[in-house]
N, C-alpha and C positions, 0 to 999 in steps of 0.2 A: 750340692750346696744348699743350705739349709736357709726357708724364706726369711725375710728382714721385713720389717713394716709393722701392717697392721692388720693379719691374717681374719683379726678380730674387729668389726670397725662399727661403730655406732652411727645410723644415718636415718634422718627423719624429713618430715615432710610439714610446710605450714600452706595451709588453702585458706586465703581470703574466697570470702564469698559475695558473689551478689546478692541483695536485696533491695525490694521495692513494694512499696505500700500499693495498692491499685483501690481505687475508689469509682465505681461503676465502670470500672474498665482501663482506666487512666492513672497514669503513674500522679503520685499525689506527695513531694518532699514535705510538708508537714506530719503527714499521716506516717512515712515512713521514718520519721525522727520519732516518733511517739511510740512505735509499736518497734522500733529497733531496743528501744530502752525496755521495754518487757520482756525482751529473752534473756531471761537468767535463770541459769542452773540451777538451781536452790538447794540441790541435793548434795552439789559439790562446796568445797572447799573456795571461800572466796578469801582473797589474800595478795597482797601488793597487785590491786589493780585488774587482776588476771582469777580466772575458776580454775581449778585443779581436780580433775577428777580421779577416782580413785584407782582405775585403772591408768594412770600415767599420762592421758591425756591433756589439754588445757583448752581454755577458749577464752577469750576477751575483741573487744571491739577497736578496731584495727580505724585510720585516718581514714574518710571521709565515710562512715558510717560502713564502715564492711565488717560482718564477723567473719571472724578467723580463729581458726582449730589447728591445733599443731600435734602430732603424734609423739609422744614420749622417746627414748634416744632406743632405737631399735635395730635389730641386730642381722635380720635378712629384710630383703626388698618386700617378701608378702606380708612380714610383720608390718610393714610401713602400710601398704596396701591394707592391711586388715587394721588397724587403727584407725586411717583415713576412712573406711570407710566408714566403719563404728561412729565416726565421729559425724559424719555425714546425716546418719540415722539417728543420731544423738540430738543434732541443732533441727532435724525436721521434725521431732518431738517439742522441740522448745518453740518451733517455731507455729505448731497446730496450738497451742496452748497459748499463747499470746494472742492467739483469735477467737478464744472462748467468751463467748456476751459479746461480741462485736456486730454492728451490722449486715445485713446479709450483702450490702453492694461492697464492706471491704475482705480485701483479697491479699493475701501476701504471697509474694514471689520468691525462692530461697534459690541461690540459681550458681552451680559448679562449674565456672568458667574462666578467661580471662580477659573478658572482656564487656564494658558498663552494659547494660542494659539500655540506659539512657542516652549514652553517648559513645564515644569511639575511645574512651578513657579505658587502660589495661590495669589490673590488677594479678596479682601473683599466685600461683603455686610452685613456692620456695622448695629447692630441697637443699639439705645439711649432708655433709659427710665430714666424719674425722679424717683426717689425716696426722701422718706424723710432723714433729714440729722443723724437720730440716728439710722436707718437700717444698720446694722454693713453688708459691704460685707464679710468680713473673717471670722465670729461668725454667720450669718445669714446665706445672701444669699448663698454662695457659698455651706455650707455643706448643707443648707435646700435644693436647684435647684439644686445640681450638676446633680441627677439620674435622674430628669426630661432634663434639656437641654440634656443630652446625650441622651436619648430614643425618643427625640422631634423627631429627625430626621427622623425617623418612616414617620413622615406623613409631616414633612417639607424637608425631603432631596431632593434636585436635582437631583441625580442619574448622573453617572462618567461612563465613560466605560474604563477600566485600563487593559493594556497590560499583559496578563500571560508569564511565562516563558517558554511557551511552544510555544510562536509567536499566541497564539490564543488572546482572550479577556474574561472578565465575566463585567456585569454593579454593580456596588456597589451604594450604597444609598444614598452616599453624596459625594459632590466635596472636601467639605471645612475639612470634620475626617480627611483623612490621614494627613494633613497638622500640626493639633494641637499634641501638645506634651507635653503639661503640663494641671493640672486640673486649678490651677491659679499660674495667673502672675501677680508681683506687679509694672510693669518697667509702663513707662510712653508713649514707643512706644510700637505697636500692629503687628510691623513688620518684628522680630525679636524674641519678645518672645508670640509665638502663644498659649495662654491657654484655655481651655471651659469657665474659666469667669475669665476678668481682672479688675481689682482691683484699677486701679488709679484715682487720686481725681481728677478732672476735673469737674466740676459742669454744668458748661457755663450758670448759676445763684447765686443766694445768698448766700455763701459758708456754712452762721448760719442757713440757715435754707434747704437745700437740696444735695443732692449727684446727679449723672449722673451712671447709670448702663449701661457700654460699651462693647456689646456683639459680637465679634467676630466671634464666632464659626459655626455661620448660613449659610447655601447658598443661594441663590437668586433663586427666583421663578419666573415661567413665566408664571403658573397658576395662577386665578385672586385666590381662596380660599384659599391656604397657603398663599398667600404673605398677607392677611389682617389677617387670623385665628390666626398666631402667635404669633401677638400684641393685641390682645383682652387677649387671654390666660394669654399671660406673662402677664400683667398689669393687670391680675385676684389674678395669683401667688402672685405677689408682692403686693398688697392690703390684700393679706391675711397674709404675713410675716407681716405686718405693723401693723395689727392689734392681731398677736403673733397668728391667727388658724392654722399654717400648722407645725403638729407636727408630734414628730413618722414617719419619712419619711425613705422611704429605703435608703440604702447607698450602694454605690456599692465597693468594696472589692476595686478594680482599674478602675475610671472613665476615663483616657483614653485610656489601654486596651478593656476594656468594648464595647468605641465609636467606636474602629477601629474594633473591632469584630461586632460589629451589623453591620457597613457601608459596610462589608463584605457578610456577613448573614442577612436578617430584620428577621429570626426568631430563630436568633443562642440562648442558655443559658445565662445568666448573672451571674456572681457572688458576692450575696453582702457580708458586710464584719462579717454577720455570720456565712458565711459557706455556706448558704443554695443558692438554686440558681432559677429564675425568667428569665423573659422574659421583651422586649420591653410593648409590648401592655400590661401586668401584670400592670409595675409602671406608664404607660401611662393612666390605667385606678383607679388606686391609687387617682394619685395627680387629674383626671377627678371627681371622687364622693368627695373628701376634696371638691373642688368650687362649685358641685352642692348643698352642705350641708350649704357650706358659704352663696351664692348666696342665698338659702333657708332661710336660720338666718336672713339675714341683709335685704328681702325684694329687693333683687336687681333683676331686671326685663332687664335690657339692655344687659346682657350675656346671656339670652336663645338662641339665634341664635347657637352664637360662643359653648357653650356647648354641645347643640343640636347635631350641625352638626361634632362638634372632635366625640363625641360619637358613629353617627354612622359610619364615617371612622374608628375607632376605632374596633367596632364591624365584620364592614370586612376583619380586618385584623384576628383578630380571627377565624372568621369561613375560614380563608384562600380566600376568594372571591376578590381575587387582582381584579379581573374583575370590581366589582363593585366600583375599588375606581381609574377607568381612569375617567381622566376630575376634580377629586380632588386631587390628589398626585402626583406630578412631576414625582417621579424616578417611579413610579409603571405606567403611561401615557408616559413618554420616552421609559420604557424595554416592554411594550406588545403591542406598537400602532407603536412610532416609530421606532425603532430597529427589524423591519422585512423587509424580503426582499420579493420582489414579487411571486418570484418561492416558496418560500417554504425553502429554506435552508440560513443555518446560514452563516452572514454575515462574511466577513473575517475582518480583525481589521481592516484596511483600512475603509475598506466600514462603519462598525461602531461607530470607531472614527469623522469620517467626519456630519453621523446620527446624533450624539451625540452635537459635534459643534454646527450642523446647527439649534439644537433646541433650542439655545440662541443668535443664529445672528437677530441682531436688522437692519440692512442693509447691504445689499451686498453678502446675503447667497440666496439660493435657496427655504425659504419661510414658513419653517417647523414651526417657532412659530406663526407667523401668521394663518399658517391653526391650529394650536393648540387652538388658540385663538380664534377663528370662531367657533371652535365646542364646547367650552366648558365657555366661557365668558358668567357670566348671564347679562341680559340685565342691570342690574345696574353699570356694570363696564362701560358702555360711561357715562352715568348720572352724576357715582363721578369723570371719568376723565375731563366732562364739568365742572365740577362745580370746581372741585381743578385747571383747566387753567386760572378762570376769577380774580380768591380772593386767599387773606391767610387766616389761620384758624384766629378765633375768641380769637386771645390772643397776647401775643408779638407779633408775625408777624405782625399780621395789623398793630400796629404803627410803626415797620421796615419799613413798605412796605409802607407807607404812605414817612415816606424819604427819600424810595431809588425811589419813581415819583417824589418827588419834585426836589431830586438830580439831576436829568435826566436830567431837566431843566436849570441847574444850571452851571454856570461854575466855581464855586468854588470847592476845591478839598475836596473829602469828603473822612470818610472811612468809614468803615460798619462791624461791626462782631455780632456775637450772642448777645452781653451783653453789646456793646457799640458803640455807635454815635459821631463822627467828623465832625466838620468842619472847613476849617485853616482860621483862622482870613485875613484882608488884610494887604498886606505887607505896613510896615513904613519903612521910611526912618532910616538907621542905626541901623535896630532891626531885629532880625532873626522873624517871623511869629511865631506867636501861634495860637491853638490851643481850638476853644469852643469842649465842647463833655459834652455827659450825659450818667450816666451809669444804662442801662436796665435791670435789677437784677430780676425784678419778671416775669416769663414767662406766667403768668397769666393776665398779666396787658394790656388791648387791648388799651386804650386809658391813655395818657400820655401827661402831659401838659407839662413837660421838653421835650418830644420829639417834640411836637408842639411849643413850645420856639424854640428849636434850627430848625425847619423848615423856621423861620421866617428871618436867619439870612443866608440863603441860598442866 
């Protein structure tokens, strides 16, 4: 039987980021309003509010002074991964150059995480995926993924070091659990009502024939293997929703009781909602053999990697060999590599807190993700970062990207967003300006003679 869906699926990533001004040491909200407003790309495409860079990228300053990078609409998880990163290396450029003539006591902090610096406040690393437009999220996805996205965090979580009441510390498994408080939320902001899967229509394509699956609930990796494994998976999951194999799935009694107990525990009980009760690595290895049966059925060859390799992290989680899954799993490579102290005894929060930090500072920290990165980066991660810095992927972005160089050139005022192109006509005498534009609807579509029309009129 031949597959249904979206064999082909465009899924991307946005990373708000931390920032903090430091003035002899000390976090400084003036300093860091002043010197947030110096990072601009200049070299890009600036245009409705937002920079557009030429490889399909974008960056703009996100509510409560965060910048945020979002990866253009990409077509495997390491493309996602090699944008994100690129983008990474991109704002820590912006961000040394914003401290060019500055004093030598200020300091700026650029820090990949999700969670403030300053306070116990969360911020996102959002991921996107298309879906088809008849994949019900409230009838499908949410009750079919709820027990998988809660148990993902097994081998996607970041790992958090959270103050006890006792003035000590313990690390938990993810930044972003405690924060969420509902299984779904139907509201239109992400910021306000934090759920494991939210539910609003936003497409930023062809509304008759596609949906946007907007997942919240994730943390941001500094390992190159979750941050691509995630997006293979999910856009496995979801291919097989689409095509109605993923049945029979476990249900958990309460999915976000469930999450903040495993972010506690990675190998606390679960309860589903018949009573009986299971484990992370149990449903993680569940919804693991439905794709490798799928994968088997439909002839699909391009997920043995991604299958492969959750499996064998999977499996050491089992046999309890935490050891064996540093250099793959963040929180399990932050609690037994970083989070030691030299002598031998346990760090005080201080000292762990700071540990913890440092292993998402992207500039201005002391160096910990970089060494992380050195030891455990397989040599394909410069390859896809070369290659995601020159181009956009092979679909809408290319023709974006084609008029955000022509733009560049251009002194006419343009604008730019996911699904549609501007450009303001010349102004007439006693006529307010209008406005040519074409609207970009299919995310598939690399070459577009409307987009090449309205180039012409640049």
């Amino acid at each position: 039987m031949p597959l249904v869906g979206l064999p082909r699926r465009t899924m991307g990533e946005e990373n708000e980021y931390g920032f903090v001004a430091l003035v002899n040491g000390e976090p400084n909200a003036d300093r860091t309003t002043e010197y947030i407003a110096k990072i601009r790309p200049v070299s890009w495409l600036y245009a409705g509010a937002r920079f557009w860079c030429e490889n399909g990228c974008c960056y703009y300053q996100d509510i409560n002074e965060h910048p945020e990078c979002t990866t253009p609409e990409c077509l495997t998880g390491k493309q996602v991964a090699g944008y994100s990163r690129w983008s990474e290396y991109a704002l820590a450029d912006l961000v040394g150059a914003a401290l060019v003539g500055a004093p030598k006591s200020h300091k700026l902090l650029l820090v990949k995480n999700n969670v403030s610096v300053a306070s116990n406040k969360t911020y996102g690393c959002n991921e996107n995926y298309l879906t088809q437009r008849q994949l019900s999220f409230d009838d499908v996805i949410a009750p079919k993924l709820m027990a998988f996205l809660v148990t993902r965090i097994l081998w996607a979580g970041a790992g958090n070091v959270v103050a006890t009441r006792s003035g000590g510390w313990r690390l938990e498994v993810s930044q972003r659990a405690r924060h969420l408080q509902a299984d779904v939320s139907f509201g239109t902001t992400t910021a306000t009502a934090r759920a494991i899967v939210n539910t609003r229509d936003e497409p930023l394509a062809d509304k008759e024939l596609y949906r946007r699956l907007h997942l919240i609930c994730g943390d941001v990796n500094v390992l190159w293997t979750p941050s691509w494994l995630k997006y293979d998976i999910m856009a496995l999951m979801l291919l097989m929703l689409e095509n109605n194999e993923l049945r029979h799935v476990p249900k958990l009694a309460d999915p976000v009781s469930s999450l903040h107990r495993l972010s506690r525990d990675w190998n606390t009980s679960l309860q589903l909602d018949d009573g009986s009760t299971t484990n992370a690595v149990a449903i993680q290895r569940f919804y693991l053999k439905c794709a490798w049966d799928f994968a088997a059925k439909h002839g699909l060859t391009d997920q043995k990697e991604a299958l492969s390799l959750l499996g064998e992290i999977l499996d050491n989680f089992a046999s309890k060999d935490l050891d064996a899954n540093i250099g793959q799993v963040d929180w399990v490579t932050k609690g037994l590599q970083r989070l030691k102290s030299k002598t031998g005894q346990r760090l005080t929060l201080k000292q762990a807190q700071a540990k913890d930090l440092d292993y998402h500072v992207v500039c201005g920290g002391k160096g910990s993700m970089q060494v992380v990165r050195e030891l455990y980066d397989p040599p394909e991660t410069a390859e896809w970062v070369a290659r995601c810095a020159t181009a956009a992927p092979n679909n809408r972005a290319a023709a974006r990207t084609r008029f955000v160089k022509a733009a560049r050139s251009s002194k006419r005022n343009v604008t730019v967003n996911w699904e549609r192109l501007a450009v303001q006509k010349p102004a007439l005498k006693g006529e307010d300006n209008g406005w040519w534009f074409v609207e970009v609807k299919d995310p598939f579509q690399n070459k577009n003679r409307a987009v090449d029309e309205l180039i012409k009129r640049l």
